[in-house]
C-alpha positions in Angstrom: 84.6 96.6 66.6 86.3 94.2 69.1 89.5 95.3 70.9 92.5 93.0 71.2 93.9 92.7 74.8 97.2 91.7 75.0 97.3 88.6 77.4 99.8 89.4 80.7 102.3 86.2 80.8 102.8 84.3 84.1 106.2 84.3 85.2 106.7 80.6 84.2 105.7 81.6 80.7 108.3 83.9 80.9 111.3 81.6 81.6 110.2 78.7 79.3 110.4 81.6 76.6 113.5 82.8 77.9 115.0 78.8 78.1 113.8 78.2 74.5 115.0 81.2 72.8 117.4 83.0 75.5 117.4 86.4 73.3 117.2 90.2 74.0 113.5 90.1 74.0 113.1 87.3 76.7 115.5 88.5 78.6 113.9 92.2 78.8 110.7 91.0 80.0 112.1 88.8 82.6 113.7 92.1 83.4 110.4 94.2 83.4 108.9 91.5 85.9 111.9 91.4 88.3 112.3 95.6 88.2 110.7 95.8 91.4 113.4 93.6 92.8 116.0 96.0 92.0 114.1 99.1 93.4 114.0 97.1 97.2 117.4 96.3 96.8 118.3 99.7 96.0 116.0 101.1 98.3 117.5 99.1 101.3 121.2 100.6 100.6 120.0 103.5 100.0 118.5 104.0 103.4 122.6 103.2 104.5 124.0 106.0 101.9 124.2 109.7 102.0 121.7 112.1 100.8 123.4 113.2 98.1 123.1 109.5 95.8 120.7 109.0 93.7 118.3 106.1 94.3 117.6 105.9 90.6 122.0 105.5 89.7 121.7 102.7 92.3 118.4 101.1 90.4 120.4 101.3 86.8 123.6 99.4 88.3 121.4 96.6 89.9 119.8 96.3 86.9 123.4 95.1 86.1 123.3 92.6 88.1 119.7 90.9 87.3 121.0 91.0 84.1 124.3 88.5 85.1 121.7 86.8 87.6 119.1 85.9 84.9 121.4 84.7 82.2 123.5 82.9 84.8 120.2 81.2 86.5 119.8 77.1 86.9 116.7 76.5 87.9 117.4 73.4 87.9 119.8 74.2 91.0 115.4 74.4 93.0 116.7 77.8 94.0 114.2 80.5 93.7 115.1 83.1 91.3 114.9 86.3 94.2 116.8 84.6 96.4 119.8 83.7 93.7 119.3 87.0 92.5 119.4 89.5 95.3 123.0 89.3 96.4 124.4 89.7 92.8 122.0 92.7 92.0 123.6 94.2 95.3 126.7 93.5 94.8 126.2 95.3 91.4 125.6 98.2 93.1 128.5 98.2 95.9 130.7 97.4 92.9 129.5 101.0 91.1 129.7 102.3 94.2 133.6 101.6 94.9 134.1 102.2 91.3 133.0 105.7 91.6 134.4 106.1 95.0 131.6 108.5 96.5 132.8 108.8 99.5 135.1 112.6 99.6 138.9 111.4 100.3 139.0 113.7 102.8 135.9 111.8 104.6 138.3 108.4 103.8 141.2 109.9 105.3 139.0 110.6 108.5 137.6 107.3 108.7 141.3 105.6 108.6 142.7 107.9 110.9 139.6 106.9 113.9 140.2 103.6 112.9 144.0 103.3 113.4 143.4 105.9 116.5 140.5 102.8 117.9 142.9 100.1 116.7 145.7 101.7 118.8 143.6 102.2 122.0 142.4 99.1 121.7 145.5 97.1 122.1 147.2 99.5 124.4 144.2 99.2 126.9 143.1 96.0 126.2 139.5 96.8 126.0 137.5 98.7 123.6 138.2 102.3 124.4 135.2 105.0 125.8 134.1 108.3 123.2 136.2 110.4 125.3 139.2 108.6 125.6 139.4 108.2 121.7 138.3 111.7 121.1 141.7 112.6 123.5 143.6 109.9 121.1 142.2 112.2 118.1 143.2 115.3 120.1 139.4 116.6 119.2 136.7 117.6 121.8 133.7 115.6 122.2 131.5 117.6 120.0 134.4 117.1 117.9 134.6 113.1 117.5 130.8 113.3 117.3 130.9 115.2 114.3 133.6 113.5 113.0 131.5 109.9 113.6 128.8 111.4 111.9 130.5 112.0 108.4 132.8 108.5 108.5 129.8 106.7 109.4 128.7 106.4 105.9 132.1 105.1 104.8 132.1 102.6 107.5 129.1 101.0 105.7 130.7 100.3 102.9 134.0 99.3 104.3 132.2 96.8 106.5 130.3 95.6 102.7 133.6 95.4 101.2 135.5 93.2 103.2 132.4 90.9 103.2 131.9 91.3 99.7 135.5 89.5 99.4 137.1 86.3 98.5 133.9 84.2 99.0 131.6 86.0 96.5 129.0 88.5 97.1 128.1 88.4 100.4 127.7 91.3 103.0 126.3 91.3 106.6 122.8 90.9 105.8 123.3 87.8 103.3 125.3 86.1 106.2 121.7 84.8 107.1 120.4 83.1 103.7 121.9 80.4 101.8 122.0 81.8 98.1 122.5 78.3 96.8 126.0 78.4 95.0 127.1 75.2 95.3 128.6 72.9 97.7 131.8 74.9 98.1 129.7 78.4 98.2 127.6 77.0 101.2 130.7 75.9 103.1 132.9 79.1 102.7 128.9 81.5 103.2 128.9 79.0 106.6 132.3 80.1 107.4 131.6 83.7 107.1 128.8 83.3 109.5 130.8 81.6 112.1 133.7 83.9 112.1 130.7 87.0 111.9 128.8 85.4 114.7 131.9 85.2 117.0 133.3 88.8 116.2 129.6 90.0 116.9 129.0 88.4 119.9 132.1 89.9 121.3 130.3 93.3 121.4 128.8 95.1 123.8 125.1 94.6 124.2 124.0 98.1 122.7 126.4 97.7 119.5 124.8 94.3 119.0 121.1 95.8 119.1 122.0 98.7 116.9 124.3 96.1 114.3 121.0 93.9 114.3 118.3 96.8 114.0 120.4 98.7 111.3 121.2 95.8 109.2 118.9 92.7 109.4 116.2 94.6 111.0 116.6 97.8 108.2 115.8 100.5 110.8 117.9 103.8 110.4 119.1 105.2 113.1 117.1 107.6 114.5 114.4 104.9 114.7 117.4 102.6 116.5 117.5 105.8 118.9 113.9 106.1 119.7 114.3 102.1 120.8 117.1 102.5 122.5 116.0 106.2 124.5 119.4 107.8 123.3 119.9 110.6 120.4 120.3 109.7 117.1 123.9 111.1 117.5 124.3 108.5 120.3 123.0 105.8 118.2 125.2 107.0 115.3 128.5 106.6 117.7 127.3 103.6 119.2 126.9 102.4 114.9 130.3 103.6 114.5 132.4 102.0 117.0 130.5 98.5 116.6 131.8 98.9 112.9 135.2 99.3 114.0 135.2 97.0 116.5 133.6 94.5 114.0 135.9 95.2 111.2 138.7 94.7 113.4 137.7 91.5 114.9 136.9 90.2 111.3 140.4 90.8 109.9 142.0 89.3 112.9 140.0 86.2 112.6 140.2 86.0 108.4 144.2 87.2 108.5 
């Protein structure tokens, strides 16, 4: 008795079946290939989010966006799929993310109020202010302001995504480096983005660069950024902190 084996389609198959007959059946084996594309993506901001998300909630909103990505595709654009593909099935997931607003308010209300205090210090001393003097601005102790950085350190992430995630599309600090292939106007405003990002980084201090780099093109957390750097990973996690506010702030002066 012979047994049938169901022949495995190549890829290209799988688009010149989709590009004849663009139905739900194409298009949910293009999505069974590309799955795995969605769990890096997820995992990679997961590795940025608190404990308490769910990898697989992040998986089933960037399957959102593969879906917008494969029935929006033009390969005639010579754009590889991954690379059209990645920033929209990210931003899929930093839209459910707002949507669903994860971070506690109280964690919010936190994170503006060390901004504001950072803002403050900032132009009064013309500098960026020390730990200790913005933990006296914050009327906490040291140990206080560290704990503090520790929970609005999450929300910073995604503060920082969200005002890169603006106007120009869906771009956030580690798409600043590839060209997604949009479009003539895309490509000029994605260059813009990494001018005015390259100036407001290189404005920081060397050890916020290093940890900005590590943590987000590099995709090291931070208690690996600590070992590199021979401080705590409550150090790094300051040091994380204040480049974000620093960054942030630098960014909206420059865009406003």
């Amino acid at each position: 008795m012979a047994i049938e084996v169901q022949r495995i389609e190549t890829v290209g198959e799988l688009w010149g079946d989709y590009r004849l007959a663009p139905d739900r059946s194409a298009r949910d084996r293009l999505i069974l290939h590309y799955s795995p594309l969605v769990k890096f993506v997820a995992g990679r901001v997961m590795s940025r989010l608190p404990d308490s998300v769910d990898q697989a909630d992040l998986v089933s909103y960037g399957i959102l966006g593969l879906i917008d990505a494969i029935e929006k595709y033009d390969p005639e654009r010579g754009v590889k799929f991954e690379t059209y593909a990645v920033p929209r099935i990210r931003g899929a997931i930093l839209d459910e993310l707002r949507s669903i607003d994860w971070v506690p308010r109280s964690v919010r209300a936190k994170a503006r109020a060390a901004d504001q205090a950072y803002n403050k210090l900032e132009h009064k001393l013309r500098r960026s202010p020390t730990d200790e003097e913005l933990a006296t601005e914050l009327g906490l102790t040291p140990q206080e302001l560290d704990s503090l950085l520790r929970q609005t350190t999450r929300a910073g992430i995604l503060q920082l995504d969200e005002m890169l995630f603006g106007q120009q599309g869906p771009s956030t600090l580690g798409d600043t480096l590839a060209d997604t292939g949009d479009g003539p106007v895309a490509v000029v405003e994605k260059n813009e983005t990494r001018r005015l990002l390259a100036r407001a980084i290189s404005s920081l201090g060397d050890r916020e660069r290093t940890v900005l780099t590590l943590y987000y093109y590099e995709g090291l957390n931070l208690a690996e950024i600590g070992q590199i750097l021979g401080v705590t990973e409550s150090r790094t996690c300051q040091i994380h902190t204040k480049a974000v506010h620093q960054l942030r702030h630098r960014l909206r002066d420059q865009v406003g």
